[in-house]
C-alpha positions in Angstrom: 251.9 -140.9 205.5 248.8 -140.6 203.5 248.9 -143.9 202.6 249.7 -145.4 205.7 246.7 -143.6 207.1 244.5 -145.2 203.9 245.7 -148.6 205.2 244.9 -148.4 208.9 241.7 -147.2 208.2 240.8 -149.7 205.9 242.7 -152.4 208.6 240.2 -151.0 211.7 237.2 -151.0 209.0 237.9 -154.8 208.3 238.5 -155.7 211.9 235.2 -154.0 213.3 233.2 -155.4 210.2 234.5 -159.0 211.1 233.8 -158.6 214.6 230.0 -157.1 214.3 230.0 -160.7 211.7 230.9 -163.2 214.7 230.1 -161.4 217.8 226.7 -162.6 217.6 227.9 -166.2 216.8 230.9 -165.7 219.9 227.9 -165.0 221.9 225.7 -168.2 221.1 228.2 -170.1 221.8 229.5 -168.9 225.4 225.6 -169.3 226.1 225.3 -172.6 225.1 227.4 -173.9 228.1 225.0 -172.4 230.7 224.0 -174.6 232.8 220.4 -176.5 232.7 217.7 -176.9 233.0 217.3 -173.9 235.3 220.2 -172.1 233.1 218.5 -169.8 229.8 219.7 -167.8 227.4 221.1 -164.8 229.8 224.1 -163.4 231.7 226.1 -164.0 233.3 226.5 -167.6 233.1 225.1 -169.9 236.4 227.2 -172.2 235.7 229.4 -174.0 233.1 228.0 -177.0 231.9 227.5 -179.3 228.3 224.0 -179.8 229.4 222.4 -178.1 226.1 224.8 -180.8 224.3 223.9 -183.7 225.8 220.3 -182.6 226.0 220.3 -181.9 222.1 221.1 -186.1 221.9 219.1 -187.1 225.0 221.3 -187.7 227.4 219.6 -185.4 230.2 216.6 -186.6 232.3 213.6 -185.6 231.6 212.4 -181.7 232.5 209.9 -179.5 231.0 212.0 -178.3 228.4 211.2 -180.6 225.3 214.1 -181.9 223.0 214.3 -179.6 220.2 212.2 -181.1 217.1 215.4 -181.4 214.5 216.1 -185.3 214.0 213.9 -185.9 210.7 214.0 -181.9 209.7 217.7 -182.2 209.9 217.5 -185.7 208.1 214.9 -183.8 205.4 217.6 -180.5 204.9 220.6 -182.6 204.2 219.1 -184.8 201.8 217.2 -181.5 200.2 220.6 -180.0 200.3 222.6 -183.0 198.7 219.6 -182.9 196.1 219.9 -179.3 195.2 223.5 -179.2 194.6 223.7 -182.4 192.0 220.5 -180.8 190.3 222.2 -177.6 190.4 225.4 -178.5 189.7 224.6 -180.4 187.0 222.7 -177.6 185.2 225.3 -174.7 185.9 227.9 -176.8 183.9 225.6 -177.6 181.1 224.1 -174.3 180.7 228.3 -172.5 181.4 229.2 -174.7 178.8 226.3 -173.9 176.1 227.3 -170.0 176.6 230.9 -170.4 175.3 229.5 -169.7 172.0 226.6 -167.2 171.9 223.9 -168.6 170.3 220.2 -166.9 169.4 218.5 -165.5 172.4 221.6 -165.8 174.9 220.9 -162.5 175.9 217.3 -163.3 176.9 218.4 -167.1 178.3 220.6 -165.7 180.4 218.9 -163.1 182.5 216.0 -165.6 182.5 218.3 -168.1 184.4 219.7 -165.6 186.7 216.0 -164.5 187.5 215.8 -167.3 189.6 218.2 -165.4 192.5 216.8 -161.7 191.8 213.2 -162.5 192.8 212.1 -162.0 196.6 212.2 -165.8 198.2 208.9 -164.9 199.8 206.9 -164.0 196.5 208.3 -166.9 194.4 207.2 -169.6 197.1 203.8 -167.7 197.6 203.4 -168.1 193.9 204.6 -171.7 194.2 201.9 -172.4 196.7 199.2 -170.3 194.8 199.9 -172.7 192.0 200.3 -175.8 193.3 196.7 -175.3 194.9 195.3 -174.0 191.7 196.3 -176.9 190.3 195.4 -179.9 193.2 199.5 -180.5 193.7 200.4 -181.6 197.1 203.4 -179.7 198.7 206.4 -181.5 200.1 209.8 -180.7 200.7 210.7 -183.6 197.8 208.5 -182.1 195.3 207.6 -177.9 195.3 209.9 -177.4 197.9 212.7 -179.2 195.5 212.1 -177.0 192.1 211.7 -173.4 194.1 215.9 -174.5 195.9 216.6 -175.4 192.2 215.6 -172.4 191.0 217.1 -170.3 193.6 220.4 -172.1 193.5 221.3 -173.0 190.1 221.6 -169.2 189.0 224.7 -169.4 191.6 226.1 -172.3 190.2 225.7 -170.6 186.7 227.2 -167.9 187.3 230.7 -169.6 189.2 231.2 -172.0 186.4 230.5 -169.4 183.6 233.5 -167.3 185.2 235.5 -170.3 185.2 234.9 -171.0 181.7 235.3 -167.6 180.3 239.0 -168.0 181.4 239.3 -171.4 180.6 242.5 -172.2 177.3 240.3 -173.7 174.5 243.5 -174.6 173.0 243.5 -177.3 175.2 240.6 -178.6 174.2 241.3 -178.1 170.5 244.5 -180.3 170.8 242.5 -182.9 172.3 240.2 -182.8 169.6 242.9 -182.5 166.6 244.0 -185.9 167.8 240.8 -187.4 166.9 239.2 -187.8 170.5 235.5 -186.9 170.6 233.9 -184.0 172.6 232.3 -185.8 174.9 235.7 -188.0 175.6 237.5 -184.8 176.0 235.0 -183.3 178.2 235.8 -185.7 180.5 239.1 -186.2 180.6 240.6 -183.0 179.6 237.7 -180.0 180.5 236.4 -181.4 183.5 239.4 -182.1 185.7 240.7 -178.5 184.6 237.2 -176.7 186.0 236.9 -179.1 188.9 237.8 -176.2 191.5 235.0 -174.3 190.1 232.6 -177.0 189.7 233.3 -177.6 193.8 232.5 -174.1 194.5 229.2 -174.5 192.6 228.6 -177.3 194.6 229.1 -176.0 198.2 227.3 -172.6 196.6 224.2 -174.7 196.0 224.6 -177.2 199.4 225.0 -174.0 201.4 222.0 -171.8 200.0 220.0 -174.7 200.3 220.5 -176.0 203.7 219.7 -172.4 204.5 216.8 -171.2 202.9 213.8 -170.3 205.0 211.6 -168.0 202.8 211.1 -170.1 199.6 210.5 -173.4 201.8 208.1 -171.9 204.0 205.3 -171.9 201.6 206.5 -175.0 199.2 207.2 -177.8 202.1 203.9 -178.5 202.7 203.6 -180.3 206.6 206.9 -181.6 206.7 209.2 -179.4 208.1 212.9 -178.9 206.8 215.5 -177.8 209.7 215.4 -173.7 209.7 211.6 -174.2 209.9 211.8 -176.2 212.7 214.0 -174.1 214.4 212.1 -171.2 213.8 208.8 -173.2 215.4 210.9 -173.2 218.8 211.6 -169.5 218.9 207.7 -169.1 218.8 207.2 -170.7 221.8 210.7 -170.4 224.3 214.0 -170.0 223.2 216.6 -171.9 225.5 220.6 -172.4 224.9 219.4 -176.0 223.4 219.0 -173.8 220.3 222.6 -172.2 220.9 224.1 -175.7 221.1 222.3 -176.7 218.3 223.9 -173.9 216.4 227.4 -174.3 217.1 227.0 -177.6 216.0 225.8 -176.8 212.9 228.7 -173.9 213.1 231.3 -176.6 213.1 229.6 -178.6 210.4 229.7 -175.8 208.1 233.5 -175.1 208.7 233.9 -178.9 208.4 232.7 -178.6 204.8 234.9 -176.1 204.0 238.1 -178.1 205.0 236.7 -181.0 203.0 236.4 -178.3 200.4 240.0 -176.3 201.0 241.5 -180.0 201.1 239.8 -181.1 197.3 240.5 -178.2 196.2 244.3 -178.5 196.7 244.3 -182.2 195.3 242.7 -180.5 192.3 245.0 -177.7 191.8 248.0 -179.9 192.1 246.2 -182.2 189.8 246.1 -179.4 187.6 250.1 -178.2 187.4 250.7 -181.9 187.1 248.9 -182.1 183.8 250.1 -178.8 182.8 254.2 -179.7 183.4 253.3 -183.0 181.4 251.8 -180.8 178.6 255.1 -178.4 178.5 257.2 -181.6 178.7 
């Protein structure tokens, strides 16, 4: 009985904790089919209407509400994103793979890497903007912007592929390299489609945390604005369900990803019990 109750109480706790997590959401999107222009953000709803959406691509006439400013910040987060997450990537693997063998200074190395995601975002990009006018650097989104995601993300990516590795069979590797095939050869071929599943969580980590970040590109982006700081510019002057619409979207992007990501990783996993059944074999 005791048990039973443990269960249903940790069953209601995990229902009201996921609804206080998509209320919110539930209700930005009911509010995004109110009717426009005259239609804002309240209840109950006027009317139901797509008006938001097709305003959000230009298909309304025009009114005094202004299209939301998001075509080249949107264009600027993606590629910022995509940027991040090879950079990112591409250093978490490295740096998992140095710390299969400790080495002099690990300990130091590695709490110096995951610095990068302790630190308030608002500090390290005022200090990034303190430095880069010290030293006569312009800001931009490519440039200061760039290194501060970098730094905030690859600690992330670190950290997923060093638990990945830390698990990974090195006899696998050694049998590779007993038949005379190079490191680098076996890397590839036998290492890296074993830690793909983890090396595609580091990547949406680091896409994910970098489409997102606000604080850290606030003060690094210089005049060009990435997409949260352009939506953030619209709640300063009127918020209308344009910005709802505008979020679902991006709502259905982000579980879009994820299938693209549940899908790969099944190809990889099967991938994986393939090569295994052909090693038992």
């Amino acid at each position: 009985m005791q048990a039973g109750g443990i269960k249903l109480s940790l069953g209601v706790y995990t229902a009201l904790f996921l609804i206080f997590l998509y209320a919110p959401m539930v209700v930005l999107a009911i509010l995004s089919f109110q009717t426009g222009p005259e239609g804002g953000p309240q209840f109950p709803i006027i009317e139901w209407s797509t008006y938001w959406y097709k305003h959000l691509f230009g298909l309304t006439p025009p009114s005094r509400i202004a299209p939301l400013p998001i075509n080249e910040a949107l264009v600027r987060s993606l590629v910022l994103s995509v940027m991040t997450m090879i950079v990112s990537t591409v250093l978490g693997v490295t740096s998992a793979q140095a710390f299969r063998r400790r080495f002099p200074g690990s300990g130091v190395v590695f709490y110096l890497i995951v610095l990068g995601m302790m630190v308030p975002g608002v500090l390290v990009g005022l200090g990034m903007a303190l430095v880069a006018n010290a030293l006569g650097v312009d800001r931009h989104w490519w440039g200061t912007a760039f290194v501060l995601h970098v730094v905030y993300t690859y600690p992330f990516a670190f950290l997923v592929m060093l638990a990945i590795l830390n698990r990974f069979d090195q006899s696998v590797e050694e049998a590779s390299w007993s038949l005379g095939v190079s490191p680098a050869r076996t890397f590839r071929k036998v290492t890296f489609p074993l830690i793909f599943p983890g090396v595609l969580s580091a990547m949406l980590f680091a896409f994910t945390l970098s489409y997102d970040e606000f604080s850290r590109t606030l003060f690094a982006s210089g005049r060009d604005l990435t997409l949260p700081l352009a939506i953030y510019g619209t709640f300063s002057v009127e918020v209308h369900p344009n910005v709802f619409a505008f979020g679902v979207l991006t709502t259905i992007f982000s579980f879009a990803l994820l299938g693209v990501y549940a899908v790969l990783m099944m190809l990889s996993i099967r991938r994986a019990k393939r090569v295994a059944i052909q090693e038992e074999a």
